[in-house]
Phi, psi and omega in degrees: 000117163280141184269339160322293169316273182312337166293297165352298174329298180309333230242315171307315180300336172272353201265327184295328182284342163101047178298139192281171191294295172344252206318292185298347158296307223263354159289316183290319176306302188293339206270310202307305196296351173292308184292333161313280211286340190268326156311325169289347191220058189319127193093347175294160158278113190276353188283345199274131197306296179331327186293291182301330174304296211292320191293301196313328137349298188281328175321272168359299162328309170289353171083007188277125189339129117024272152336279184282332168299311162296318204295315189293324174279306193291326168306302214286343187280342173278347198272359173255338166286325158321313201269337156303292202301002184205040140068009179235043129200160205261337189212141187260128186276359169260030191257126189095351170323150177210133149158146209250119133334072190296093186263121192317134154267104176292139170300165174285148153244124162265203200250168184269185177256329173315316145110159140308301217311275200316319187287349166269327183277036191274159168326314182275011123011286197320281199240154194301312194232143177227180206253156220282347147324325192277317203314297189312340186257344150283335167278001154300270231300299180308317180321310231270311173298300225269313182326284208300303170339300220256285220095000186286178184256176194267039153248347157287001167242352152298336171278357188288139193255160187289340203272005116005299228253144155242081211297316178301266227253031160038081196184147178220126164292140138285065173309132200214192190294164167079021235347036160305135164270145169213168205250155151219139175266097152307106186284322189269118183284019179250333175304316215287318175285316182297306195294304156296333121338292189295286195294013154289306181297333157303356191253004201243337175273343199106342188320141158259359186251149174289334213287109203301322174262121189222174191296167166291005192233009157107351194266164184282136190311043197334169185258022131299330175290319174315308194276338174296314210295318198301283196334307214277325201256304150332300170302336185301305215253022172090334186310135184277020182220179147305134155229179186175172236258053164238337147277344176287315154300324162323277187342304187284281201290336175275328158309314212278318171312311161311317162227052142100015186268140178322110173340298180279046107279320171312311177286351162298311215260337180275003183081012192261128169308293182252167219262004204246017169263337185278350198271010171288312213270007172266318186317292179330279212305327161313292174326336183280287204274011139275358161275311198285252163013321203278289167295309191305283167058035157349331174284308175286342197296318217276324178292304175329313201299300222302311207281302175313301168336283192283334167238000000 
């Protein structure tokens, strides 16, 4: 059995299951470096546990994130189960398999609300329609609203398509990973107004495509193109750091937690299976509301008063 050959499969099955362009690159980088590494070590059995021990060995070796070290093991365990589970190899080596990955848990970095304030408040705001010169910086300017708005991430929100959208009951399907669906609502009737003002206005470019958000030249938005546009206009407009639109979701699910909406509609509406991914985001919103305390200290205020007061 080749395993080159038969990963072709895995990798068709994944591109048919609707795996974003993000994930199947970065399945096609680990399987190439697996095959790499296994060609360096003429004769080993890629079917073989012992085999799956020593690379994972070599990873270790290498000083290599953590992080990217689980990410290279869980590819290669769907692409093996996968390949059990539909008859082209008799035995799986990762079955009973064990072994632990320690990964640091990083906080999300979100956004401050001052900003948000600026990246919502840009100029092309202003008026409902603008001139077709204009387009690239209304298709910022919606991206920017449905992220923050949604929580999607930004290759679901390159795939929404117009017929996606229901304006009457203010609401967009979502393809999100695994390409599961899910509803998300728009709420804010001035988003409601920008998002109709553009597809009006997109019909004005020219578009061949359904797909909503596109380029001045009629073509579909990608989501590089989403992150140059973000870069270039956060910095245009003074913020000192970089952003991109994974902070906007970051952004979205710590507002929302902040003022009080339930943890399970929050994993409702960012798509995450499990709720205990969403549950990074209560940290944020504590560390938030020990800052706020922090500054507020109502206890120390009283004394001060007391102290001033007496002498």
């Amino acid at each position: 059995m080749n395993l080159e050959v038969l990963s072709l499969g895995f990798i068709s099955y994944c591109q048919e299951k609707g795996l974003s362009p993000h994930s199947l690159r970065a399945y096609k980088q680990d399987l190439k470096g697996f095959l790499t590494w296994l060609e360096s070590h003429d004769g080993v059995d890629p079917f073989n546990r012992e085999t799956i021990s020593e690379w994972i060995l070599q990873l270790r070796g290498k000083k290599m994130a953590p992080a990217s070290i689980r990410r290279k093991i869980a590819f290669l365990k769907v692409m093996y189960r996968w390949l059990h589970e539909n008859g082209k190899i008799t035995l799986n080596p990762f079955h009973l398999f064990r072994t632990t990955i320690n990964v640091p848990r990083r906080l999300p970095r979100h956004l401050r609300t001052d900003e948000l304030r600026m990246l919502l408040q840009n100029p092309s705001s202003g008026s409902p329609l603008v001139s077709i010169k204009d387009f690239p910086q209304v298709t910022l300017k919606l991206a920017v609203e449905l992220m923050f708005a949604t929580g999607v991430r930004i290759g679901e929100l390159c795939s929404i398509k117009v017929s996606d959208i229901n304006l009457l009951e203010e609401k967009i399907s979502i393809r999100g990973k695994g390409n599961r669906e899910r509803i998300v609502f728009i709420v804010d009737p001035e988003l409601i107004c920008l998002l109709q003002n553009y597809i009006t206005l997109r019909t004005s470019v020219s578009s061949r495509t359904d797909q909503l958000l596109i380029s001045s030249l009629g073509t579909p938005a990608r989501p590089d193109y989403i992150r140059r546009m973000l870069k270039k206009f956060a910095l245009d407009i003074g913020l000192q750091r970089t952003v991109t639109p994974h902070m906007l979701r970051h952004s979205a699910a710590t507002q929302l937690l902040e003022n009080g909406v339930d943890i399970r509609f929050v994993q409702k509406l960012l798509g995450h299976s499990s709720i205990s991914t969403t549950e990074i985001y209560t940290h944020v919103s504590n560390l938030s509301l020990q800052r706020t305390l922090r500054q507020a200290n109502p206890r120390r205020k009283l004394i001060d008063f007391q102290q001033r007061s007496t002498s």
